[in-house]
C-alpha positions, 0 to 999 in steps of 0.5 A: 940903819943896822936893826938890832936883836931889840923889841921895844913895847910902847902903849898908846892913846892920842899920841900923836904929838909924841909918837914920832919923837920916840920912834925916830930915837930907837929906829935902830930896834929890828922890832917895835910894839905899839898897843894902842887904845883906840886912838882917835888921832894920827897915832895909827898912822905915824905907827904904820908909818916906822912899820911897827906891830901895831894892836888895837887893845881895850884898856887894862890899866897901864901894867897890865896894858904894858905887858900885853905889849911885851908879850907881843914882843919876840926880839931877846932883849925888850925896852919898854918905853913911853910915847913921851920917852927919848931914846938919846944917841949915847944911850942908843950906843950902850943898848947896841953893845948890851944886845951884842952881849958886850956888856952883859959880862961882869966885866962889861956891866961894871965898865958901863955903870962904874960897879965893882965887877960881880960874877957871881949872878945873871945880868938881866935887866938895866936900869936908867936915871931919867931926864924928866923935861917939863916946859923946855927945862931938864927938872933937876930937883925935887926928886926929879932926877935922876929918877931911876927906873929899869926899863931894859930886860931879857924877854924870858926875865921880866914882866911889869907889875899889875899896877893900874897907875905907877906900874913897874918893871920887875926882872928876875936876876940881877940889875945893873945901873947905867949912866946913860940916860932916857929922855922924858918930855912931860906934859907942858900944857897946864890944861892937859896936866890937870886931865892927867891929874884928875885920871891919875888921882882916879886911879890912885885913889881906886888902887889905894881903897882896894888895898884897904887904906883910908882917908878924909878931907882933912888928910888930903888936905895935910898930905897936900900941904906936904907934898908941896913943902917937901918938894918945893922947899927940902927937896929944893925944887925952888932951884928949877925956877917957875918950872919947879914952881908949877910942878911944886903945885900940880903934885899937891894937887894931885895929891889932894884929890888922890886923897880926897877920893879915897875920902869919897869912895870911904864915904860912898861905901858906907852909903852902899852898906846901909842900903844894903842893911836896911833892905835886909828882911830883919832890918 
């Protein structure tokens, strides 16, 4: 297979079920990055396996973990990519014509995304809907598609926020949309899902008590209670049949405990500071 002018960045932890999916989707990409954080898995070898540029990293939290994977990228163009993330055929096409710089014109951008034709700034980045899968159905609703994201850039033009969870590309210059896809095979089993939930809810929670917000058992319990109504009823995730079902309810979970968390930390917080006052001198 002609490799291409691409470096695709992925990180990865125990990865095996998924890994190879991915990395069979861009085999196209002359270049391939894996940080991996001390997989105890077949992760390693399924990596040496498609001859990638493999590394071993502590974790950082997943946009700094990100962009040490694009800093170890040298190709001009990158797509950061999940382990759980397809690269479909179609889709491989338009990266093709990008790198090769037939769709980096205007003219060429507008054709791929449908535009008007905009000269008049750079094209450095591209963005995707994304067809989330979750229990052998493509997740139409709730806010599930087509959930956009940008996720292919020029090297010198983008960077991923510093985010420890819900972390995002951020391109310097202008972004065009794409029709064509990325395939994204969510986590089926309910029993990994609730370890995802109780990670990112973690992370969730320490990220939104350094930025100063706050919250009780109480409003954890509301916003959860909203979140199901939302996706579940007015975003029409009932449509999606069981599967919209579950996913209806392991958000508001998720919701709850990112909430009651912060609720927690709050809590924990003000028991270090009467600690710390009442072994004050003066106290």
């Amino acid at each position: 297979m002609e490799k291409i002018p691409l470096s695709v960045a992925i990180i990865t932890k125990n990865e095996e079920k998924n890994l190879r999916g991915c990395l069979q989707s861009v085999a196209f990409a002359a270049q391939i990055v894996v940080v991996d954080s001390a997989s105890s898995d077949a992760t390693p070898a399924i990596a040496a396996e498609f001859g990638c540029d493999f590394y071993t990293e502590s974790w950082h939290g997943f946009g700094p973990q990100k962009q040490i994977a694009i800093d170890r990228c040298s190709r001009p163009w990158v797509l950061v990519l999940d382990a759980d993330e397809r690269i479909p055929p179609e889709t491989a096409e338009v990266i093709r014509k990008i790198t090769a710089g037939e769709l980096t014109s205007a003219a060429g951008a507008a054709q791929a995304s449908g535009s008007p034709a905009d000269a008049s700034s750079n094209i450095n980045g591209f963005s995707f809907p994304r067809k989330n899968f979750f229990a052998g159905r493509w997740i139409r609703h709730a806010g599930w598609w087509p959930d956009r994201v940008v996720r292919l850039f020029r090297r010198q033009s983008g960077r991923m926020t510093q985010a420890s969870v819900h972390e995002a590309v951020e391109v310097d210059g202008r972004i065009v949309e794409l029709d064509a896809p990325i395939e994204h095979y969510t986590e089926s089993s309910l029993s990994r899902v609730l370890q995802k939930i109780d990670k990112y809810s973690t992370l969730g929670a320490e990220e939104a008590f350094a930025a100063g917000k706050r919250s009780s058992p109480a409003a954890a319990l509301f916003r959860a209670f909203l979140t199901f109504v939302q996706g579940y009823i007015f975003r029409l995730g009932f449509m999606d049949g069981r599967q919209g079902l579950t996913l209806a309810v392991t958000d508001s979970v998720n919701k709850y405990f990112k909430y009651a968390k912060l609720s927690e930390l709050k809590r924990a917080g003000r028991r270090e500071t009467r600690n710390q006052s009442s072994l004050r001198p003066d106290a």
